[in-house]
DOLO-762294 format. One record per residue (C-alpha): x, y, z. Coordinates in nm, 3 decimals. Layout:
BEGIN
SITE        x        y        z
SITE        X        Y        Z
...
***
This chain:
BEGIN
SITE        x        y        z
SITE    6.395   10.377   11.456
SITE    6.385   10.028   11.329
SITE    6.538    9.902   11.034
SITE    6.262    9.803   10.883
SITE    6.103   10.110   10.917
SITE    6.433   10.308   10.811
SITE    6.446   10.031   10.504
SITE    6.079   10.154   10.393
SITE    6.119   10.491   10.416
SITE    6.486   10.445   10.180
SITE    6.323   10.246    9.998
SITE    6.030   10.523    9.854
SITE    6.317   10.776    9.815
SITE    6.553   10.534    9.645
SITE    6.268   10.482    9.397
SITE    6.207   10.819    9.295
SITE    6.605   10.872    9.265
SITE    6.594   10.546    9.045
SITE    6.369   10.687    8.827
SITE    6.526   11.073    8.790
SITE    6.853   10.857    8.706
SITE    6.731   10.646    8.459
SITE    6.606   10.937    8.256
SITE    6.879   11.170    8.302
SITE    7.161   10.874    8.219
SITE    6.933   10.820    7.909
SITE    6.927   11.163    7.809
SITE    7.294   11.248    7.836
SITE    7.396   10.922    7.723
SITE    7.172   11.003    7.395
SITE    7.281   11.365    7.384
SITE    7.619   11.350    7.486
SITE    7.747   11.045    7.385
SITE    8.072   10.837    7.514
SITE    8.271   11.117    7.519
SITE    8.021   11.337    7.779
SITE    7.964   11.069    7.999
SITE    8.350   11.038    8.001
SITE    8.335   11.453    8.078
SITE    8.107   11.401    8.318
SITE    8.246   11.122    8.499
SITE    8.564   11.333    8.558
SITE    8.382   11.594    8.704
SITE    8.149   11.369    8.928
SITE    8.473   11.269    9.092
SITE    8.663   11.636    9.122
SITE    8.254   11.732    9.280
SITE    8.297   11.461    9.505
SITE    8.651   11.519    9.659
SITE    8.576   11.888    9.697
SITE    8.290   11.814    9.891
SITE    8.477   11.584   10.126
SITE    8.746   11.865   10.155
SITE    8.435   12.143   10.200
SITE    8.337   12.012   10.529
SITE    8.686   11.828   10.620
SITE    8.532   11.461   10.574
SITE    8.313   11.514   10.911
SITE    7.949   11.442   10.797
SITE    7.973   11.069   10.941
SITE    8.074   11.211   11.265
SITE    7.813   11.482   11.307
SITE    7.581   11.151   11.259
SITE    7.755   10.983   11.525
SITE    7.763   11.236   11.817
SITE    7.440   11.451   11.710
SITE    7.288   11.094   11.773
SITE    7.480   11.072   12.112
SITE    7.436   11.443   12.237
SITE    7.082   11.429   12.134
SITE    6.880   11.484   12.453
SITE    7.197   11.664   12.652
SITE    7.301   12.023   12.657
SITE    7.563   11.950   12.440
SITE    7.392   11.906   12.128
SITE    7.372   12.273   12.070
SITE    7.724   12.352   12.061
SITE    7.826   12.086   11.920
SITE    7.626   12.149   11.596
SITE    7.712   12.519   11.611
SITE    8.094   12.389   11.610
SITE    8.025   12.146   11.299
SITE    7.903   12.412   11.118
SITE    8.161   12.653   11.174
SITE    8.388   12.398   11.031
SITE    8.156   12.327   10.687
SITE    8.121   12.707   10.651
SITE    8.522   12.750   10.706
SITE    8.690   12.498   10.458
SITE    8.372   12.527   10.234
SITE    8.491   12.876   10.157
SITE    8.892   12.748   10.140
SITE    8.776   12.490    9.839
SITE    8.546   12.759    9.672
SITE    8.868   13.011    9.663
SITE    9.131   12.756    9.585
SITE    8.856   12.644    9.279
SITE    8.823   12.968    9.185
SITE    9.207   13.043    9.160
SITE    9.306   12.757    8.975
SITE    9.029   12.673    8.732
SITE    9.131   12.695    8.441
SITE    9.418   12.434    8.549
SITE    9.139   12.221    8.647
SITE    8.974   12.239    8.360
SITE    9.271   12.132    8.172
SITE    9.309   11.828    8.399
SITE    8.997   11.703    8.401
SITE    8.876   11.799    8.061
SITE    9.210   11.862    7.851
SITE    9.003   12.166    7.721
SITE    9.013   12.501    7.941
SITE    8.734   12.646    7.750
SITE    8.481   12.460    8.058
SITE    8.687   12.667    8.301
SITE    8.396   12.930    8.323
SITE    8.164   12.611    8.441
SITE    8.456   12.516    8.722
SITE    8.381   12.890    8.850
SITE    8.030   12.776    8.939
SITE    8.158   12.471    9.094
SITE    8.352   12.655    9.322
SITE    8.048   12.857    9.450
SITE    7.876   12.570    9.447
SITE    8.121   12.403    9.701
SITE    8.010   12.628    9.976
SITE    7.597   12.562    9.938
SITE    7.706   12.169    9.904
SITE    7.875   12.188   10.225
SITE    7.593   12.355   10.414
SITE    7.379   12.107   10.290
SITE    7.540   11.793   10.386
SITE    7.595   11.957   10.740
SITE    7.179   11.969   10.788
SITE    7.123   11.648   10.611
SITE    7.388   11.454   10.882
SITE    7.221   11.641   11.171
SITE    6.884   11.557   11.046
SITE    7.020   11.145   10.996
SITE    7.177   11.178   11.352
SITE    6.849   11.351   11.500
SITE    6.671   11.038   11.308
SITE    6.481   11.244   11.138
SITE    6.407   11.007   10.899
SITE    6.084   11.156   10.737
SITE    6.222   11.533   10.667
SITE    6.517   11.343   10.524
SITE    6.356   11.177   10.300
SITE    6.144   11.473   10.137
SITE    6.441   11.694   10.102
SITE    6.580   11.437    9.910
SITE    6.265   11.332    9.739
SITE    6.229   11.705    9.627
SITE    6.597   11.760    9.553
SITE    6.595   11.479    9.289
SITE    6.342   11.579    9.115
SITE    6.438   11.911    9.031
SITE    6.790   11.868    8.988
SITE    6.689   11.606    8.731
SITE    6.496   11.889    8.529
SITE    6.717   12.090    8.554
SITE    6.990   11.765    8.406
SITE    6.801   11.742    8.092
SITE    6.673   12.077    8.014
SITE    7.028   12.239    7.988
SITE    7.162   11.904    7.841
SITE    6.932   11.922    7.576
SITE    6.988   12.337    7.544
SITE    7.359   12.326    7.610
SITE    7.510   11.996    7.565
SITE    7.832   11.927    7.761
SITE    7.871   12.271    7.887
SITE    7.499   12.259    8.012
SITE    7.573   11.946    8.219
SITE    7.870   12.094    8.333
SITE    7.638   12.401    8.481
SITE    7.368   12.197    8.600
SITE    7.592   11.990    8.816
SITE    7.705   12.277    8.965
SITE    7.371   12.443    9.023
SITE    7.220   12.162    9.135
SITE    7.441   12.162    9.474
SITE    7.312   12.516    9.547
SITE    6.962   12.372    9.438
SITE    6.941   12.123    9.703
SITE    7.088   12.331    9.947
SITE    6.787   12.599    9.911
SITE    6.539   12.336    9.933
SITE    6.702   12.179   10.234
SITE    6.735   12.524   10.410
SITE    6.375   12.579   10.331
SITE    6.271   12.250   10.506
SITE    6.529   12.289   10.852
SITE    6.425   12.694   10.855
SITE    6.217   12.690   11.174
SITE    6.318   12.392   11.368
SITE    6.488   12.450   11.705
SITE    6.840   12.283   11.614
SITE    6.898   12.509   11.335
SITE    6.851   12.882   11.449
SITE    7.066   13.216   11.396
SITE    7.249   13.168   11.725
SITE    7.463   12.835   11.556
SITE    7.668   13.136   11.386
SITE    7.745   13.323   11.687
SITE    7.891   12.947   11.868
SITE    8.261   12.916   11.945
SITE    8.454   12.611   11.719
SITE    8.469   12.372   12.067
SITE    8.844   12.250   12.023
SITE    8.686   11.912   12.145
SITE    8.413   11.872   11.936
SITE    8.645   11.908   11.648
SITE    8.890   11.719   11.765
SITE    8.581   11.470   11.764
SITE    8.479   11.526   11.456
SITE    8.864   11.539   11.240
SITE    8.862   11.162   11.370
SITE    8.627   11.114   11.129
SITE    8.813   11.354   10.859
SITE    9.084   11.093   10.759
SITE    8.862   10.836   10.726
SITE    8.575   11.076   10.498
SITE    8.913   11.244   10.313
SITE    9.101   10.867   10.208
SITE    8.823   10.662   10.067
SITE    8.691   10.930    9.823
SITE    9.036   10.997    9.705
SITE    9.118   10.645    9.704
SITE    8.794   10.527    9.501
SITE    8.764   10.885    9.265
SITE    9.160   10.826    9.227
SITE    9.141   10.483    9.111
SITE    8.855   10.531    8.942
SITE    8.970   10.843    8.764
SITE    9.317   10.703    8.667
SITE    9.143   10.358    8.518
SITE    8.899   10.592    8.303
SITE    9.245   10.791    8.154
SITE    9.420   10.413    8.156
SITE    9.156   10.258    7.973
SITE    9.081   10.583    7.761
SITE    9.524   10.623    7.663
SITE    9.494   10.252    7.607
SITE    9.200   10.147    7.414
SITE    9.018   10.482    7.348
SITE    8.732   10.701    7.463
SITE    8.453   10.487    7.353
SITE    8.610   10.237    7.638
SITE    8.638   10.444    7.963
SITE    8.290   10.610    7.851
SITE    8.109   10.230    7.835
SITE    8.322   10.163    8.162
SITE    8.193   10.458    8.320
SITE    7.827   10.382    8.212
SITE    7.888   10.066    8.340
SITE    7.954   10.220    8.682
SITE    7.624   10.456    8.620
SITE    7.430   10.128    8.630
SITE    7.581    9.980    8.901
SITE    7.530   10.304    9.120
SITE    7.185   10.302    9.048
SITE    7.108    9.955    9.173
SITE    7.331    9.948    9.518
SITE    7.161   10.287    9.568
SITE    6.900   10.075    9.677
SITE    7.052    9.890    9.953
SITE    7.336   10.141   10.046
SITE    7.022   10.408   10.066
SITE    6.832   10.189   10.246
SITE    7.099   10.088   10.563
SITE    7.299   10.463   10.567
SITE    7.011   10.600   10.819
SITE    7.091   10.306   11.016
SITE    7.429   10.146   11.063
SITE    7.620   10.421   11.215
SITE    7.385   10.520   11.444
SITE    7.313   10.165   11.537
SITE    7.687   10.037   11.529
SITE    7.794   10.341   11.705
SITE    7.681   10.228   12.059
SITE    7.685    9.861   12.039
SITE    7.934    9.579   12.053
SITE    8.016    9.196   12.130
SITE    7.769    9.018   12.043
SITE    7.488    9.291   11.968
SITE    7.727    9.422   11.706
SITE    7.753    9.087   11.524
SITE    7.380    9.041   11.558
SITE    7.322    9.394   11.356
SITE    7.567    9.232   11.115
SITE    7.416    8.934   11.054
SITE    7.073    9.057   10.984
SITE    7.195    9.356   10.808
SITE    7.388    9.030   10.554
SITE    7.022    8.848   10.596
SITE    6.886    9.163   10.385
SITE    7.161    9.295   10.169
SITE    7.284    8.958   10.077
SITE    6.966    8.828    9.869
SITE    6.866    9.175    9.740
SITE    7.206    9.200    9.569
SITE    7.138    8.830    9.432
SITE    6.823    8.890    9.311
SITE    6.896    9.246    9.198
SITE    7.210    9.129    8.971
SITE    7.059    8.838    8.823
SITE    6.784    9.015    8.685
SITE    6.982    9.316    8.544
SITE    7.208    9.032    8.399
SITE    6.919    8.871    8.253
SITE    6.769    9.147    8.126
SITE    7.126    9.348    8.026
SITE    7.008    9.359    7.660
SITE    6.750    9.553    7.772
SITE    6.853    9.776    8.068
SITE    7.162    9.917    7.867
SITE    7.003   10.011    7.526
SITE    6.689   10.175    7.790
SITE    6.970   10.339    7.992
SITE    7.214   10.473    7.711
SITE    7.265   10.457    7.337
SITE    7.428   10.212    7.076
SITE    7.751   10.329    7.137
SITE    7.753   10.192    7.500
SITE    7.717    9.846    7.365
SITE    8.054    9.779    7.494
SITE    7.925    9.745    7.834
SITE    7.795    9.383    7.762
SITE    8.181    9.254    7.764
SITE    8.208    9.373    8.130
SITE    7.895    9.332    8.281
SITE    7.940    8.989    8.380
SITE    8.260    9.025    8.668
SITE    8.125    9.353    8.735
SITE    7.809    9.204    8.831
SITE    7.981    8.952    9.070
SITE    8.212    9.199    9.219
SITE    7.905    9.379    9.308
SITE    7.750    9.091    9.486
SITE    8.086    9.113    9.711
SITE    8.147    9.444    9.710
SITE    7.799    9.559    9.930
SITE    7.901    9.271   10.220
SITE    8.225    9.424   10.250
SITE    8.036    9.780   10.246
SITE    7.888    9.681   10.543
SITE    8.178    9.544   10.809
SITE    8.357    9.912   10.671
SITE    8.074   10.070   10.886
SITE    8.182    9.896   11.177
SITE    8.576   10.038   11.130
SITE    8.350   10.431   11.108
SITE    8.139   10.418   11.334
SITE    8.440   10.279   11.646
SITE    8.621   10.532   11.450
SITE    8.931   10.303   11.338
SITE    9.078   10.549   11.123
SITE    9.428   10.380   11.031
SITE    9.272   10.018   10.995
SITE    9.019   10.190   10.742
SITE    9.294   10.417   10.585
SITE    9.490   10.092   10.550
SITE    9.176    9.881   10.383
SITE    9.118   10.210   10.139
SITE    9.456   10.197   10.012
SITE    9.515    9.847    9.988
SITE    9.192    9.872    9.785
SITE    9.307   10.146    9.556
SITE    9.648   10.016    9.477
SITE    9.574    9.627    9.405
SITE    9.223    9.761    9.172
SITE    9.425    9.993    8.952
SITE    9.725    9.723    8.936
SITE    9.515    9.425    8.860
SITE    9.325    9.654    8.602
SITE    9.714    9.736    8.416
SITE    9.740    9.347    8.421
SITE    9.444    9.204    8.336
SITE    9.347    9.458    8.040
SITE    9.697    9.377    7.851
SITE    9.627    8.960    7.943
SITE    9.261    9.015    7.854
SITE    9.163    9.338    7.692
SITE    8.842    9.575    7.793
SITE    8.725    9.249    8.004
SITE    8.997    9.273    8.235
SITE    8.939    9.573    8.400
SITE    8.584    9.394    8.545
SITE    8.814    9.063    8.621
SITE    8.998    9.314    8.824
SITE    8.722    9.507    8.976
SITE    8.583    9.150    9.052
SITE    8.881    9.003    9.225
SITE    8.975    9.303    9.433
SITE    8.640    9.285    9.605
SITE    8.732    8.932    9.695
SITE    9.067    8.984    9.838
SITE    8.856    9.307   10.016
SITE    8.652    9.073   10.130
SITE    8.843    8.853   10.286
SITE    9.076    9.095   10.449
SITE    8.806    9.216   10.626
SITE    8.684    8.896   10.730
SITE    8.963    8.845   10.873
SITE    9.041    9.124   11.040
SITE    8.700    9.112   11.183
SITE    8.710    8.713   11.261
SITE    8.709    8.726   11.644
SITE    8.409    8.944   11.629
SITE    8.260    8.725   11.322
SITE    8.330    8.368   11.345
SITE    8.510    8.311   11.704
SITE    8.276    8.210   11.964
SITE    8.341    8.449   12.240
***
């Protein structure tokens, strides 16, 4: 499939999710306040980790070889092997949840009275896992279209279901509709894959292929270090920023990194069908030509898409949240810029996946991770609340360039 024609299909379901998020993050903002988003923003990242750990970090490597193995006899066992492996450590995270969540609760929340809503996170880890399994087969099988509903279908609901028990419940009621969401979209995904030959009954009676997961745990360190090095940093700057300069801070931080989800959805939606499937079996100069034009696209969007929300922040923030986020404006500026960076380096990182350089990416992750959360320290005792976007910016250049480098014979060396 092209990338244009991938680009337009992202594009209609990267709408709808645009929309669902700017009422929800309105809602909760309004309803919940700094302090839920803060709540909330814990638990997005503890939701995120335990879904990397649910299906051992392989979903961009069921992309890659389901895309390889699609017209040989080895597609079969191979998924049947992938999804022995979401199904096993799936329930190993729901148990291990379930055992310790009141502890949990007291980490993320310092309350352990939301320990009853961790308990439906940790049944919720299991339906999460089987649905990322049939949404990478479906992006490896390039099933673009059936993609696309599911998801189109899943946002909408889980966004009802966001505001009605926000508005009910409060915090609590996010907590539970986080967590029931996952099993939400699984159900509707199931629903959509029932009666199509790659997922039938006989995938549960398959043997876990000590190759294919071999394979796929290539893939596992890569899929396990960058969400614990971006939720790790990100969680210890939101308790930094929240110790240092209070709650009303790390929640107006962590709207600020609501916004800026919402608008890279865009282009990160839009090229995720595409690169690693595309990267996966090119090189030389093919690979640098995929590069190039994917820059050509992503490069002016995230102009274009920055300068207007900085343009119109007065606007967009009071439309997205409340007066209390007002904060945001003495952020949004560096944040903005290390945006503009950050989606270029986004790209060469799905080179390093898709060859499946796992201790060059490890190292890049890290190196990430430690110099963010050490220029933040810095820069917000120099500068105050600004700093910690002066950091954010100037990591992403240093990322940058790093990877430029590392990627300069490839790049900028005429072969």
């Amino acid at each position: 499939m092209s990338l244009i024609k991938t680009s337009l299909y992202s594009v209609v379901s990267t709408s709808v999710s645009l929309v669902t998020k700017l009422i929800t993050n309105k809602i909760t903002a309004v309803y919940l306040g700094t302090n839920g988003i803060f709540i909330l923003g814990q638990l997005k990242d503890f939701l995120n980790i335990g879904k990397v750990a649910s299906n051992l970090g392989t979903d961009n490597g069921v992309v890659k070889y389901v895309a390889e193995y699609e017209t040989t006899e080895t597609l079969e066992p191979f998924i049947g092997s992938a999804l022995k492996i979401h199904l096993i450590f799936s329930v190993i995270v729901c148990l291990l949840t379930l055992l310790f969540s009141e502890p949990i609760s007291m980490y993320l929340f310092n309350n352990a009275e939301y320990s009853k809503g961790i308990v439906l996170v940790a049944f919720s880890f299991i339906a999460l896992a089987i649905h990322s399994f049939i949404m990478s087969v479906l992006n490896g099988l390039k099933k673009i279209e059936t993609y696309v509903l599911i998801n189109i279908i899943a946002t909408i609901i889980t966004a009802i279901i966001m505001v009605l028990m926000v508005i009910k419940y409060e915090v609590i009621g996010a907590i539970y509709a986080m967590a029931f969401n996952q099993i939400v979209a699984f159900i509707i995904s199931f629903y959509f894959i029932r009666n199509k030959k790659q997922f039938t009954l006989t995938l549960l009676k398959s043997k876990l292929d000590a190759l294919h997961f071999k394979n796929l745990t290539k893939f596992s360190v890569m899929a396990i270090v960058a969400p614990i090095c971006l939720f790790g940093a990100t969680f210890f700057i939101r308790t930094f920023l929240n110790s240092n300069l209070g709650v009303d801070y790390a929640g107006s931080w962590e709207g600020m990194w609501r916004i800026s989800a919402i608008y890279l959805m865009f282009i990160t939606t839009t090229f995720q069908f595409y690169l690693i499937p595309t990267f996966s079996n090119i090189a030389g100069n093919k690979l640098k030509k995929e590069v190039f034009k994917v820059w050509s696209l992503s490069f002016p969007s995230i102009i274009i898409i920055t300068f207007v929300i900085y343009l119109l922040k007065d606007f967009f923030i009071p439309l997205l949240f409340s007066k209390e986020f007002f904060l945001i404006n003495n952020i949004i500026l560096f944040h903005l810029l290390g945006d503009t960076v950050k989606i270029n380096s986004w790209v060469l990182g799905k080179i390093l996946v898709s060859k499946a350089k796992t201790k060059v990416f490890v190292f890049f992750q890290i190196g990430w991770a430690i110099v963010f959360c050490s220029l933040t320290i810095l820069f917000v005792n120099i500068y105050g609340f600004v700093g910690v976007s002066i950091a954010y910016f100037l990591t992403y250049v240093f990322h940058f360039m790093a990877m430029n480098l590392y990627f300069r014979k490839l790049l900028w060396i005429k072969s």
